[in-house]
Backbone as JSON Lines, residues from 0, in Angstrom:
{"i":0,"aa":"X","n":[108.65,94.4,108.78],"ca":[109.6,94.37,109.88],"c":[110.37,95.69,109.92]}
{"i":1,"aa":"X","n":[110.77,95.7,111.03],"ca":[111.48,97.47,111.26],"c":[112.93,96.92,110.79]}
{"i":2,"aa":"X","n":[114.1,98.15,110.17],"ca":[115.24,97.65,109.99],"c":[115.85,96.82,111.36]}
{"i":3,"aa":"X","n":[115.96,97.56,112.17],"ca":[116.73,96.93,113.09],"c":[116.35,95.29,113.6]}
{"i":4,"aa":"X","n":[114.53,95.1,113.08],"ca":[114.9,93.72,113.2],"c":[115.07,92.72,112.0]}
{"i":5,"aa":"X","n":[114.65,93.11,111.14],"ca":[115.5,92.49,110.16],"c":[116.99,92.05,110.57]}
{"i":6,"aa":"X","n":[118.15,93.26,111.1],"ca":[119.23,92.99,111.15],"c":[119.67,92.06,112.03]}
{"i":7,"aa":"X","n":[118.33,91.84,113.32],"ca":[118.73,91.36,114.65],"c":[118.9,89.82,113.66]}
{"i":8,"aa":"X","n":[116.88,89.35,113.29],"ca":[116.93,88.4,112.58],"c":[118.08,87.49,111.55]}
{"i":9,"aa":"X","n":[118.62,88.48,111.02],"ca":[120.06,87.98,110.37],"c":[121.21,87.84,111.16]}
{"i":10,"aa":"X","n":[121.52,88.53,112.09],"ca":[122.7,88.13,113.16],"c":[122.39,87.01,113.34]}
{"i":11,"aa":"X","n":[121.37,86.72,113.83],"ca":[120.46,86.22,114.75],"c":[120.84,84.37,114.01]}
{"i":12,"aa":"X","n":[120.72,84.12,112.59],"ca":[120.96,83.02,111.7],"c":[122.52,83.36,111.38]}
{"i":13,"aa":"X","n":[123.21,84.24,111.95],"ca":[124.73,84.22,111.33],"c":[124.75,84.92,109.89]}
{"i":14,"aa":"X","n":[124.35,85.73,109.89],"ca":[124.2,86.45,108.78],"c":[125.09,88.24,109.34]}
{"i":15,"aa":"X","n":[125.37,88.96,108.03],"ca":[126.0,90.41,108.06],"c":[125.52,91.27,107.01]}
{"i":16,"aa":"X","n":[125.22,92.35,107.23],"ca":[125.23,93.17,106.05],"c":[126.62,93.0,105.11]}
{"i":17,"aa":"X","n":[127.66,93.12,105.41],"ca":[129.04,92.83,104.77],"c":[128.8,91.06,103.83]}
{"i":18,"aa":"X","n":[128.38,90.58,104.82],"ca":[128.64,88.69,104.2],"c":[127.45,88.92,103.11]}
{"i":19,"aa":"X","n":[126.73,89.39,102.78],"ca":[125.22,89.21,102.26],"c":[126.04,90.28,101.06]}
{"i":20,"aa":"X","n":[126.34,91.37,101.54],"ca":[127.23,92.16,100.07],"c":[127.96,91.3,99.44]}
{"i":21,"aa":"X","n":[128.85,90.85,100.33],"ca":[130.25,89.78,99.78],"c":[129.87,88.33,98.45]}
{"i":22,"aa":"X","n":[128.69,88.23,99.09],"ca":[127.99,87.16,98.38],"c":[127.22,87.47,97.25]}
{"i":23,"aa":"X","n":[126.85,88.84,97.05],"ca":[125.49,89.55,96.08],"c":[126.83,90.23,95.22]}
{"i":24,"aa":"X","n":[128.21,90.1,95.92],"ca":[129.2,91.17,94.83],"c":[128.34,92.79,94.8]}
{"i":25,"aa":"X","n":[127.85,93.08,95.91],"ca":[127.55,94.34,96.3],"c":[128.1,95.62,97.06]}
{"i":26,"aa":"X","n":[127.65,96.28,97.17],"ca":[128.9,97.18,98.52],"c":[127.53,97.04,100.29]}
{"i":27,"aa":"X","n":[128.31,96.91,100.9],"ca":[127.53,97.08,101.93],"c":[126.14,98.12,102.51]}
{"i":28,"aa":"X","n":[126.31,99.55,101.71],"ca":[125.65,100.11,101.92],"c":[124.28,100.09,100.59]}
{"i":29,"aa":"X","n":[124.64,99.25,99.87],"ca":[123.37,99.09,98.69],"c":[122.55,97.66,99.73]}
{"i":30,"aa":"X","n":[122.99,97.2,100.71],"ca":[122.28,95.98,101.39],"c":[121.65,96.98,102.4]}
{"i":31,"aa":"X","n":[122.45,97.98,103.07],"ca":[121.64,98.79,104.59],"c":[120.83,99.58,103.89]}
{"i":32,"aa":"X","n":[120.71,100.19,102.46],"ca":[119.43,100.93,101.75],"c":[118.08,99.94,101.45]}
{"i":33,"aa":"X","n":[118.92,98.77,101.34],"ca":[117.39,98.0,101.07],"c":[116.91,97.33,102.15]}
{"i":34,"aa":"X","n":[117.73,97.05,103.59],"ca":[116.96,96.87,104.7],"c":[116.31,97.95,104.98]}
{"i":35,"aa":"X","n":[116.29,99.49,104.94],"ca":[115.79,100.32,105.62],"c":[114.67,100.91,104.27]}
{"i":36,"aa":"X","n":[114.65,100.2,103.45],"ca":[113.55,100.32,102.44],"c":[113.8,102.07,101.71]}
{"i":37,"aa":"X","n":[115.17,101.93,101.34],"ca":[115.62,103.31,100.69],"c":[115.39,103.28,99.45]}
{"i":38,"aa":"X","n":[116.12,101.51,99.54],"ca":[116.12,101.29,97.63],"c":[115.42,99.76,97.25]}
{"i":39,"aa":"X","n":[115.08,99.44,96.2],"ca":[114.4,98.1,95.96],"c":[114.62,97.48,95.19]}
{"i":40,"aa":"X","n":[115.74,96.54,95.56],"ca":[116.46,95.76,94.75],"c":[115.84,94.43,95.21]}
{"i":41,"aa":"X","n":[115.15,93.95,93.97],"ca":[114.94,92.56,94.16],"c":[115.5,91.91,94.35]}
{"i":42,"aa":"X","n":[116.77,91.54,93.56],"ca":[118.03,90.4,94.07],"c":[118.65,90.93,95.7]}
{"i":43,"aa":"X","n":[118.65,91.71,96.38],"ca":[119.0,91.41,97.62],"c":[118.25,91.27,98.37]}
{"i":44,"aa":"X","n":[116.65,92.04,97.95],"ca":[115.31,91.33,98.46],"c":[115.18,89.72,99.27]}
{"i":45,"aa":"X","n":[115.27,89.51,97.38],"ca":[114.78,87.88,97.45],"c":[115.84,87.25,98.36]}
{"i":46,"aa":"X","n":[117.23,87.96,98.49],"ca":[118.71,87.17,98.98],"c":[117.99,87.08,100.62]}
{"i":47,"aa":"X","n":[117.75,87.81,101.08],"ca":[117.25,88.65,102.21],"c":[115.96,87.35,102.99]}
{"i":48,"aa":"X","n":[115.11,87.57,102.36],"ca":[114.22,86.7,102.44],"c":[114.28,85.01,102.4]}
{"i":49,"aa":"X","n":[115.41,84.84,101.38],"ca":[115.69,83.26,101.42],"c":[116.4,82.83,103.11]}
{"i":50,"aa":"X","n":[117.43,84.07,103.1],"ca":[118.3,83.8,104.6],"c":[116.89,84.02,106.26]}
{"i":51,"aa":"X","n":[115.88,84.3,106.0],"ca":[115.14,84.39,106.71],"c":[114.12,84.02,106.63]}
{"i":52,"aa":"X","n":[113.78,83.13,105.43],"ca":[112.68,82.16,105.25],"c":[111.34,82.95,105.49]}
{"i":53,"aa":"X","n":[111.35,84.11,104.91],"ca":[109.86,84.62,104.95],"c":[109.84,85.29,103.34]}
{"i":54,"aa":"X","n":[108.65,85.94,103.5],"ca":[107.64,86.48,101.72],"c":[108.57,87.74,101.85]}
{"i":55,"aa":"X","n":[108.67,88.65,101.01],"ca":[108.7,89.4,100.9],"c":[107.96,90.4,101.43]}
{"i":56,"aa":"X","n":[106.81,90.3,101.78],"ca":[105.75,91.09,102.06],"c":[105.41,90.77,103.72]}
{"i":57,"aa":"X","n":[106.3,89.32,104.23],"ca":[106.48,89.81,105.66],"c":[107.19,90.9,106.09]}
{"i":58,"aa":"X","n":[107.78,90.72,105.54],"ca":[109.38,92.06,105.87],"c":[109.22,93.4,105.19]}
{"i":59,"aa":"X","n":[109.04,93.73,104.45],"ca":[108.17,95.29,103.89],"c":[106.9,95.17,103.81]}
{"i":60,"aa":"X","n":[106.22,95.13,104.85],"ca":[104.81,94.7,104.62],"c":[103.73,96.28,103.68]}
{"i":61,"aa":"X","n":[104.47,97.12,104.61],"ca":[104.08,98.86,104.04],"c":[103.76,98.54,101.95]}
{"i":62,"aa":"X","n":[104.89,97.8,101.83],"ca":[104.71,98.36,99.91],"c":[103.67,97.23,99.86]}
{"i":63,"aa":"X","n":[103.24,95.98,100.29],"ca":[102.17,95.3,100.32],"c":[100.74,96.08,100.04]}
{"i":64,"aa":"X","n":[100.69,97.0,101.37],"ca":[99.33,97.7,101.25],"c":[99.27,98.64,100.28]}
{"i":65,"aa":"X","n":[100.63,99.37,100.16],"ca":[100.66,100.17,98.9],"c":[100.21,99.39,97.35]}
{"i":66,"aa":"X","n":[100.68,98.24,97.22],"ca":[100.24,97.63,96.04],"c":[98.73,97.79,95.53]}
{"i":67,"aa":"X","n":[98.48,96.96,97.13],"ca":[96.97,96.6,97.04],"c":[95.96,97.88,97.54]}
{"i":68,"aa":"X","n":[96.49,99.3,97.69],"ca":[95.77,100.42,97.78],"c":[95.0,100.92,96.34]}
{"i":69,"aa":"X","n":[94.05,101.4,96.25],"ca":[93.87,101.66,95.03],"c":[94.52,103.08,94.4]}
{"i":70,"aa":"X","n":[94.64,102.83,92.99],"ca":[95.82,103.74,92.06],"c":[95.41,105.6,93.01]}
{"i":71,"aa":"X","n":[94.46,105.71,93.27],"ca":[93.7,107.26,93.43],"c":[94.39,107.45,94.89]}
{"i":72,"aa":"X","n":[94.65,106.37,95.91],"ca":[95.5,106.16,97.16],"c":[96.94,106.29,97.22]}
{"i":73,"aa":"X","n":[97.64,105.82,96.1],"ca":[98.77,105.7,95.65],"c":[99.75,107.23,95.86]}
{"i":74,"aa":"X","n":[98.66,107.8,94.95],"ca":[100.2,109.32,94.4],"c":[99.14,109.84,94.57]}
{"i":75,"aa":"X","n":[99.04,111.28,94.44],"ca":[98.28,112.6,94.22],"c":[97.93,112.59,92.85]}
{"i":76,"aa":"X","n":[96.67,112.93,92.24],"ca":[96.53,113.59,91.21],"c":[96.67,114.76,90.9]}
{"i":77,"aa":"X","n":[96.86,115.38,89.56],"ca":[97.32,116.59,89.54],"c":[95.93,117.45,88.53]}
{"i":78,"aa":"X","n":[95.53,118.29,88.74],"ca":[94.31,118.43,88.3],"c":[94.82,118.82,86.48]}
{"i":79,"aa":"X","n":[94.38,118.16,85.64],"ca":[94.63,118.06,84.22],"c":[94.42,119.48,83.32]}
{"i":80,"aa":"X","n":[93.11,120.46,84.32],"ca":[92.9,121.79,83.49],"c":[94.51,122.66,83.85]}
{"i":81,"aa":"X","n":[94.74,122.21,84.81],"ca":[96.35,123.36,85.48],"c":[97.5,123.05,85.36]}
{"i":82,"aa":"X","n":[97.56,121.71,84.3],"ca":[99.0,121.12,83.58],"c":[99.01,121.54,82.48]}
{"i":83,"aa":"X","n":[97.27,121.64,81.92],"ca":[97.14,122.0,80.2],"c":[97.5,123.44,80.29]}
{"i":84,"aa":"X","n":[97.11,124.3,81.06],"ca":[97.7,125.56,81.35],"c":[98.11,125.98,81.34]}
{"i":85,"aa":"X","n":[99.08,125.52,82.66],"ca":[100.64,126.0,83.12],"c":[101.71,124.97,82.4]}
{"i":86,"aa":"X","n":[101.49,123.94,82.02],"ca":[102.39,123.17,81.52],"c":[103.03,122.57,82.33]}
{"i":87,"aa":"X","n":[102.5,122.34,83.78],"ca":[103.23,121.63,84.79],"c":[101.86,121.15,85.69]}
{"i":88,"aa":"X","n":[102.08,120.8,86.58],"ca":[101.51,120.36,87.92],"c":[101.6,121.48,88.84]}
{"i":89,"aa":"X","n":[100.33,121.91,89.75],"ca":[100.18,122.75,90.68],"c":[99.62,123.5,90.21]}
């Protein structure tokens, strides 16, 4: 789901970014980083998901495919002769 509907969705049941902090003993902006998929906090995840009765993986569906991408899809490799080398990556 895109942030903004996530947020509609929670208005939408009477829900706030503020009430959902208030309740998690969070600050408001650690709830608008994890609607907009900045940061990944499971406990406001799961909080998130209970108030909207869906998976987790309806609502960030993106880290879904990332999971299930394979490891070589994931990150870049870094070629192993030019770390032993240089002692870094690149």
């Amino acid at each position: 789901m895109h942030p903004e509907e996530i947020k509609a969705a929670l208005r939408i049941r009477g829900w706030s970014q503020v009430r959902i902090a208030s309740d998690l003993n969070v600050t408001p902006a650690s709830v608008h980083q994890v609607i907009t998929g900045r940061v990944k906090s499971i406990r406001i995840r799961e909080f998130i998901c209970r108030i909207l009765e869906k998976p987790v993986d309806a609502i960030w569906p993106l880290e879904a495919e990332e999971r299930q991408a394979p490891f070589s899809e994931r990150a870049p490799r870094h070629d192993i002769e030019s770390i032993e080398k240089h002692g870094r990556a690149g």
